[in-house]
N, C-alpha and C positions, 0 to 999 in steps of 0.2 A: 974280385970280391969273394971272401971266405965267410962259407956259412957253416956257423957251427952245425953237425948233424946229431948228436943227441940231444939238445933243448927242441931241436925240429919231434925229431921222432919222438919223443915225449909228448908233446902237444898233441901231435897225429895219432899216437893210440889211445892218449886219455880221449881225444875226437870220437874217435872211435867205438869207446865204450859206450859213451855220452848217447850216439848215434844208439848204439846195440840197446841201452837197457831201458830210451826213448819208443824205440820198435816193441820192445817186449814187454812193455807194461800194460796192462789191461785199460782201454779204452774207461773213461768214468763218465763221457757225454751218456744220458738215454738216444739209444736209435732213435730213428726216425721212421714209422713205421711200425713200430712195434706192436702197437694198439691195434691198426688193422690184422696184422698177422694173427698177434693172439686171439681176436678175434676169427679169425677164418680158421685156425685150428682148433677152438672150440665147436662151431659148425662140423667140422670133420667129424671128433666125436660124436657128434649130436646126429653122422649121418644115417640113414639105414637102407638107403636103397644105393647101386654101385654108380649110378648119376650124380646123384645128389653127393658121395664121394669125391666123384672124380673135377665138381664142380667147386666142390668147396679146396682139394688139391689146386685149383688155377687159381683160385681166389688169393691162394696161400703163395703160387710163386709169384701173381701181377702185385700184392703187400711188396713182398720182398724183393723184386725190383725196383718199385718206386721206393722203396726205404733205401736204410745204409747195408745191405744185407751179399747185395754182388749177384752178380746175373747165375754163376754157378749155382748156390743155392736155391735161385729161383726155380733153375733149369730142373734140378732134382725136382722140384715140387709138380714141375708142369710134366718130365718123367713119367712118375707116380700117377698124376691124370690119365696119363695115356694108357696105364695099363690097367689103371681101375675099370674102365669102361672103353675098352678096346674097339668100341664099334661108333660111341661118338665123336661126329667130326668136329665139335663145338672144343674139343681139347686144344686137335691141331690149330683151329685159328685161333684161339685164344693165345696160343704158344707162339706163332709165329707175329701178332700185333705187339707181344710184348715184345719178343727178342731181336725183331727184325732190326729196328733202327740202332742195333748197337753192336750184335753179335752176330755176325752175319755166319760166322764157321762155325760155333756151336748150334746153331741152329741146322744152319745142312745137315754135320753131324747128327743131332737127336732126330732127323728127320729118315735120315738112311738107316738109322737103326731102328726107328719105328716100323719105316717098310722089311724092313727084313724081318723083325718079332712080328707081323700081321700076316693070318692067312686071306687070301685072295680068294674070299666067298662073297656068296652075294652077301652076307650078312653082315661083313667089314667091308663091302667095297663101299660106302660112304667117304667112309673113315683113308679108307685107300687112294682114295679120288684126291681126297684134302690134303692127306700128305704130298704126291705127287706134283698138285698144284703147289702147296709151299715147297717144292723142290723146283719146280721149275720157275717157280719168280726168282728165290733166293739165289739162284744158280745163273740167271741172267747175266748180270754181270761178271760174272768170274772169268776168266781167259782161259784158264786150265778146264773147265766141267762143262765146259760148249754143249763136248756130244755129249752129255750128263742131264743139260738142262734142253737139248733137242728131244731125246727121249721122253725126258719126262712132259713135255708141251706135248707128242705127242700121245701116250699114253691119254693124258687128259682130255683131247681132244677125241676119244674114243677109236681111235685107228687100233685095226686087229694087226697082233703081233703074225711077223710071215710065216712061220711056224706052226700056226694054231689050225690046222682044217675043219 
């Protein structure tokens, strides 16, 4: 059986295009969500203490996860939480109920870099504790971050590093 191959490959890149300028046309539904976000970025400007900031940031990425918005952007917003008010732990869990059940490596991630941007005072260690705990649940399951997520169980657990006299 002889198949012609230029009415094929015709077909296949006008497909093609069809695909590409499908992709790249601007969405015309309204989000889903949208209302809440715009809402929680109005609060943002409206905020004036670095709490009331960093609460109205979480507000802005649990919008734009439950919307059509994508957990990246959420992740930015919950980010931006974290460093608005660096010393509340109310960020971390908020960040880890929303991202948990979906993103489980962005989450580590934003959680290992939390810990490392936080100094280790008594005045972030709230905020340190929380982290750690979402690193040690988060990391439970993984095969590779075993001693990742031993550490960080114990850390939590208040056990003194060997090191420390």
């Amino acid at each position: 059986m002889d198949i012609p191959w230029r009415p094929t490959l015709i077909v296949a890149a006008a497909a093609f295009v069809i695909f590409l300028i499908a992709k790249l046309l601007p969405r015309r539904s309204k989000r889903v969500g949208s209302a809440s976000l715009s809402a929680a970025k109005a609060r943002l400007r409206d905020a004036k203490t670095n709490r009331e900031r960093a609460d109205a940031l979480c507000e802005a990425g649990e919008a734009a996860i439950s919307g059509a918005f994508g957990s990246t952007r959420a992740a930015a917003y919950f980010m931006r939480a974290m460093r608005a008010d660096p010393t509340w732990e109310g960020a971390v869990l908020r960040t880890e109920k929303a991202l948990s059940p979906r993103r489980h490596r962005l989450l580590r991630k934003m959680m290992w870099r939390r810990l490392a941007a936080s100094p280790w005072d008594q005045e972030h260690a709230a905020a340190v504790r929380a982290v750690a705990t979402v690193l040690a649940h988060a990391s439970k399951g993984v095969r590779t971050e075993a001693a990742q997520a031993e550490f960080m169980s114990r850390l939590v657990a208040g056990e003194t590093l060997p090191f420390k006299q």
